[in-house]
C-alpha positions as CSV (number, residue, x, y, z in Angstrom):
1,X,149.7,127.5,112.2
2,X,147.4,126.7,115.5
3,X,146.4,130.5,115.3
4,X,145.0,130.0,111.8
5,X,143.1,127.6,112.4
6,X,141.6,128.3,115.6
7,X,140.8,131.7,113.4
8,X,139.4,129.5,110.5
9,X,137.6,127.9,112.9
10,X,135.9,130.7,114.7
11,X,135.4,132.2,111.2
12,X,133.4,129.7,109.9
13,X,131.3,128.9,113.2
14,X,130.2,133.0,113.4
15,X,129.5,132.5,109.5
16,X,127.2,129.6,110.0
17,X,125.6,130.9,113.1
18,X,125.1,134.5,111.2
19,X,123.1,132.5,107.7
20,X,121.7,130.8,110.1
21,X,120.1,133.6,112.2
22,X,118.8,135.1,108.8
23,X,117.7,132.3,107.7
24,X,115.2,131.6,110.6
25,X,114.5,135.5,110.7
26,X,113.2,135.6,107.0
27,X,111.4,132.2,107.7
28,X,109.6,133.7,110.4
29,X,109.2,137.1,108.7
30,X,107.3,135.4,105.9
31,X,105.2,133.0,108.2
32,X,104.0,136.0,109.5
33,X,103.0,137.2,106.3
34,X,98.7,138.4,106.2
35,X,97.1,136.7,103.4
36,X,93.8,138.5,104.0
37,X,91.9,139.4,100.9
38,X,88.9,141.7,100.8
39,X,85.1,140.1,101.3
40,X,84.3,140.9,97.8
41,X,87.3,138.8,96.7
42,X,85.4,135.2,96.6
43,X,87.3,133.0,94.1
44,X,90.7,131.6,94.2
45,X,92.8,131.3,91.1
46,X,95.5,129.1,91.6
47,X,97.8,126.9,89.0
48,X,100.5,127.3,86.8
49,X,101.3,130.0,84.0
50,X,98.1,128.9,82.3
51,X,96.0,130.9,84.3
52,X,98.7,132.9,85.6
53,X,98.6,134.6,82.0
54,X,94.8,134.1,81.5
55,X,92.8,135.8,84.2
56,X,93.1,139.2,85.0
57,X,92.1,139.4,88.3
58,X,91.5,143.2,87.9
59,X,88.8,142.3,85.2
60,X,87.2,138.9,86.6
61,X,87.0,141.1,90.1
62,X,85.6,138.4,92.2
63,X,89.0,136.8,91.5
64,X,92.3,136.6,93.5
65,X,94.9,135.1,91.3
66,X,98.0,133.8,92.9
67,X,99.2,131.2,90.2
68,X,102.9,131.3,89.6
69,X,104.4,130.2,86.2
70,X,105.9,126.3,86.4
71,X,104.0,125.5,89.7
72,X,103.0,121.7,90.1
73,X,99.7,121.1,92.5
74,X,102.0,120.7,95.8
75,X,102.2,124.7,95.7
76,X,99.0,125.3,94.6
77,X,97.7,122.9,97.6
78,X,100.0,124.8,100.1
79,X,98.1,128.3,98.8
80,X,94.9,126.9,98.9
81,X,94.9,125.8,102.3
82,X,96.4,128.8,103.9
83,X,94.3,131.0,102.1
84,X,91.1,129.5,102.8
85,X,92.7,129.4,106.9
86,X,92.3,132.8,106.7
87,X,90.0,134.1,104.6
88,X,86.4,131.9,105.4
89,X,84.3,133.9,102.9
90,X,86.8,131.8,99.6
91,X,83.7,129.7,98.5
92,X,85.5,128.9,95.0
93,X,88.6,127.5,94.2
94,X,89.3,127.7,90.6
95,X,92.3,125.9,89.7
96,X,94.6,124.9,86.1
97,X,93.6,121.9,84.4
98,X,96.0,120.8,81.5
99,X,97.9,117.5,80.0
100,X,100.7,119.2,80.1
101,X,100.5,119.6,83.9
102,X,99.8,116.0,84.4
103,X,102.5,114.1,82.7
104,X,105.9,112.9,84.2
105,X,108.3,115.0,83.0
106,X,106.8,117.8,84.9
107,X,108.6,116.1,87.8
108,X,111.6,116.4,85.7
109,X,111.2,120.1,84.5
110,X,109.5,121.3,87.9
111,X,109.7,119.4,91.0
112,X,112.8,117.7,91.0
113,X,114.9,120.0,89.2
114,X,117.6,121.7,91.1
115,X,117.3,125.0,89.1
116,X,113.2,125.0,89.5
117,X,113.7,123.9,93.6
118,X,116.1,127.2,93.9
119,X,113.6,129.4,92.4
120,X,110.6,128.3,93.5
121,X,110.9,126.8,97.5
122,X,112.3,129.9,99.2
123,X,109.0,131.3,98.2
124,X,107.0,128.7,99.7
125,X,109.1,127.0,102.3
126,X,106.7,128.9,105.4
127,X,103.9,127.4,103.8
128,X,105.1,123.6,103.1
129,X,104.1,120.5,105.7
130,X,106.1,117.9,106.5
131,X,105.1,115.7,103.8
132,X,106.2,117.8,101.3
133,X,109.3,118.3,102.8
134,X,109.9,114.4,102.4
135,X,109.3,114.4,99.1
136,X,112.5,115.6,98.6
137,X,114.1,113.0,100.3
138,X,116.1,112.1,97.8
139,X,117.3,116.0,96.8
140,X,118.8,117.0,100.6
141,X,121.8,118.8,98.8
142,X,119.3,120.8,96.2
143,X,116.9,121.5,99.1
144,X,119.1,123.0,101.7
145,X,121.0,124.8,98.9
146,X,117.3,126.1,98.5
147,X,116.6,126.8,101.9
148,X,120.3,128.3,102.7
149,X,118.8,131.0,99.6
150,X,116.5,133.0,101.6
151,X,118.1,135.3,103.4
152,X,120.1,135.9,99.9
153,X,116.9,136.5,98.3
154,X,115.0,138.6,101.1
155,X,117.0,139.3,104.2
156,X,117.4,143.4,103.6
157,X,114.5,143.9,101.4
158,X,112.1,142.5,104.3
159,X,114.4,144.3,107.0
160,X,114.0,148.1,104.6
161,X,110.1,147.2,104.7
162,X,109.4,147.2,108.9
163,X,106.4,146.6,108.6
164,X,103.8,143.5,108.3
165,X,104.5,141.3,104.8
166,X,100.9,140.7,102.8
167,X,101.0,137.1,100.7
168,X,101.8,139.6,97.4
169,X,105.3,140.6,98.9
170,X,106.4,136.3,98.8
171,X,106.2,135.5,94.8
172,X,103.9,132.9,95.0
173,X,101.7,134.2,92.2
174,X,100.1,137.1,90.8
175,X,98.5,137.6,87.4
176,X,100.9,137.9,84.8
177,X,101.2,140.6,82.1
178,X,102.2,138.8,78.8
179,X,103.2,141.2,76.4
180,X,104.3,138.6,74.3
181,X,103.5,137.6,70.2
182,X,105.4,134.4,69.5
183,X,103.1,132.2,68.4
184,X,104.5,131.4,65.1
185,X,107.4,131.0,66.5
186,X,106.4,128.5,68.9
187,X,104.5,126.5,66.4
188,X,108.2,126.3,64.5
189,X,109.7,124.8,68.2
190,X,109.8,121.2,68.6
191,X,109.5,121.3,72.5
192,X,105.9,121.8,71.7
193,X,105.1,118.5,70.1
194,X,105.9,116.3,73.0
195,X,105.8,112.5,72.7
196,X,105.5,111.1,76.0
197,X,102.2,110.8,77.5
198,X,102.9,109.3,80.9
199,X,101.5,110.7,84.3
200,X,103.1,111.8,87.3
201,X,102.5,110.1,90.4
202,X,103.4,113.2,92.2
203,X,100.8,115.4,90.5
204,X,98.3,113.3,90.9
205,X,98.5,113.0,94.9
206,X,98.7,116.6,95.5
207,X,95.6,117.3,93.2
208,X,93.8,114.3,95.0
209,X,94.6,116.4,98.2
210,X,93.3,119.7,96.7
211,X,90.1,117.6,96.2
212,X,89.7,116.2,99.6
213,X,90.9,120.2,101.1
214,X,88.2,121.7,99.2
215,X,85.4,119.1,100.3
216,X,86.6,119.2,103.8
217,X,86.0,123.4,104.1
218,X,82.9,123.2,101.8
219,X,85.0,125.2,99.4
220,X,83.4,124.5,95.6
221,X,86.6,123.5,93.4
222,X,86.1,124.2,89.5
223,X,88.9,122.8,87.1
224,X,89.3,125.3,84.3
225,X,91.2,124.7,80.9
226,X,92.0,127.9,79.6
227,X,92.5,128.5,75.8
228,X,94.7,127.1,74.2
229,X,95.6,127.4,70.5
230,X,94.2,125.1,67.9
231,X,93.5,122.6,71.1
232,X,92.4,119.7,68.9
233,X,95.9,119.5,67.9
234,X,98.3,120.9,70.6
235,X,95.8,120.5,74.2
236,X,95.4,116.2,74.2
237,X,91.7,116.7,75.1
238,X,90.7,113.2,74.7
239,X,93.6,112.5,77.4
240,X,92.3,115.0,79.8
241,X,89.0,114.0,79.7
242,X,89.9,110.5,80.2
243,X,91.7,111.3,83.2
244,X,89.2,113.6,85.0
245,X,86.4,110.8,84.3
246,X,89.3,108.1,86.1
247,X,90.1,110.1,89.2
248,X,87.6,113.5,89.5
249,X,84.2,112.3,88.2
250,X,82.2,114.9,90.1
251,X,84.3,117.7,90.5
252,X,83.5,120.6,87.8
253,X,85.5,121.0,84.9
254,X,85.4,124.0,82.3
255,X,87.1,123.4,78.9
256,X,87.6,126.8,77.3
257,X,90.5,125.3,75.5
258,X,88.8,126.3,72.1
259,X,87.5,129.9,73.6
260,X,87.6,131.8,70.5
261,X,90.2,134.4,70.1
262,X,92.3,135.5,67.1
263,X,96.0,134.6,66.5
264,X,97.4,138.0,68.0
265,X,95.8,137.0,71.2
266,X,98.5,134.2,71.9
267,X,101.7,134.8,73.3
268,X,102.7,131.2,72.2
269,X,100.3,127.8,71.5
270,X,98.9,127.7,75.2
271,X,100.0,131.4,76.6
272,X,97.3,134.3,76.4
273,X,99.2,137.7,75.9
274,X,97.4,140.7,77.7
275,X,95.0,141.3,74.7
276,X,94.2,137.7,75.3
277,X,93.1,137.7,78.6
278,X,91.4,140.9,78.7
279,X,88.9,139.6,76.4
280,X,88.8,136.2,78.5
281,X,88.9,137.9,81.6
282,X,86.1,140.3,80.3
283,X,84.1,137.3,79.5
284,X,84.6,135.0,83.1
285,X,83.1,138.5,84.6
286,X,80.3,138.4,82.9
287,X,79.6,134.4,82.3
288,X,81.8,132.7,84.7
289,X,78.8,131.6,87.3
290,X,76.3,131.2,84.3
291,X,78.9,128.7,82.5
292,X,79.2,126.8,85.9
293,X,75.4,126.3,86.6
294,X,75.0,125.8,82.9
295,X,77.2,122.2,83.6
296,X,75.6,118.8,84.2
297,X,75.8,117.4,87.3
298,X,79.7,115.6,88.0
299,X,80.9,117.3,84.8
């Protein structure tokens, strides 16, 4: 019986020190991560599925876009800051602007969720600050179950690769593809005609901090709405514009909410499929800087 458990024992000590070993290897593997991008590469696109969906950064070619489908502003804030550390020539940081982004039960549905932390933090645990890390504070069991998920996730896929990551080998975000056509369906789904129009505290700090990032690195930061169908109905204008007047008077925001486009270009109410955002894309390259001088100043 004392052989057992002395074997138990040294069992479970070799397991722990061997997940932990990987995990501190993929960690470091993905710090070390380049997340270059070419001079002609200018512009930023971060956010949430939004303008992961919308801009085609193949099209709009000034554009990187690393948004990420269900991201709230702390992991847009964490790519926007290491970008800019290592690319200087990022003048423009053009980042999702929506309601839906800004009420509470994104906290619910994104950042506190146990399912959304196991998805999304392995991918941007190298990039988070303390700060971030306290936030969770109150989710220790969800978060190391998250952290304890990297080497599952990326152990032998990064050890088969030997050579150097680049930021587009992490998941944080890349332009998105949607072949999708649902929008009748979607307008059938009662998820879409959401009642509760509080903020989230959390959201709003971590977009503060984008503000106050951009300013400090002389970085130009443009809030962009993209379209959205019927947006008089399903987009809470009135709200958003309320709220950007109460806490980012002065800091550029373009409404394409009511871009025209035909119903076939919607993979749901606020999704562009590909046919969608080729023609938006198509248009950014062509209007994008015109549309921004075109704004009054603080608007």
């Amino acid at each position: 019986m004392k052989k057992f458990i002395l074997q138990t024992i040294l069992f479970l000590l070799i397991s722990t020190l061997l997940i932990a070993v990987l995990t501190c290897g993929v960690y470091f593997t993905r710090s070390w991560a380049s997340f270059k991008l070419p001079l002609d590469k200018n512009i930023l696109v971060v956010g949430d599925s939004h303008t992961e969906c919308a801009i085609d950064d193949e099209i709009f070619s000034r554009t990187t876009n690393v948004s990420r489908s269900s991201s709230p502003y702390w992991c847009s804030y964490c790519k926007i800051k290491k970008f800019m550390d290592e690319n200087r020539h990022v003048d423009t940081v053009i980042l999702s602007f929506s309601y839906a982004m800004l009420r509470s039960t994104i906290d619910d549905q994104w950042t506190f969720d146990e399912t959304w932390m196991l998805s999304h933090i392995p991918c941007y645990l190298s990039l988070v600050d303390k700060d971030i890390l306290a936030s969770y504070a109150s989710k220790k069991v969800s978060l190391l179950k998250a952290i304890l998920d990297l080497p599952y996730r990326d152990a032998f896929t990064f050890i088969a690769r030997g050579d150097r990551l680049s930021y587009k080998d992490l998941d944080i975000g890349h332009y998105a593809k949607l072949d999708r056509d649902k929008l009748q369906e979607a307008l059938a789904d009662p998820k879409y005609l959401v009642e509760d129009k509080s903020l989230s505290l959390h959201q709003k700090k971590y977009l503060l901090k984008i503000v106050d990032l951009c300013k400090s690195r002389n970085v130009e930061l443009i809030l962009i709405n993209t379209p959205i169908y019927k947006p008089e109905i399903h987009g809470d204008l009135d709200l958003l514009k309320a709220y950007h007047n109460a806490y980012l008077s002065g800091i550029k925001y373009m409404d394409y909410s009511a871009f025209p486009l035909p119903d076939s270009c919607y993979g749901d109410i606020d999704h562009l499929n590909y046919k969608g955002a080729e023609i938006f894309s198509k248009y950014l390259q062509e209007n994008f800087l015109k549309d921004v001088a075109a704004l009054s100043p603080g608007s």
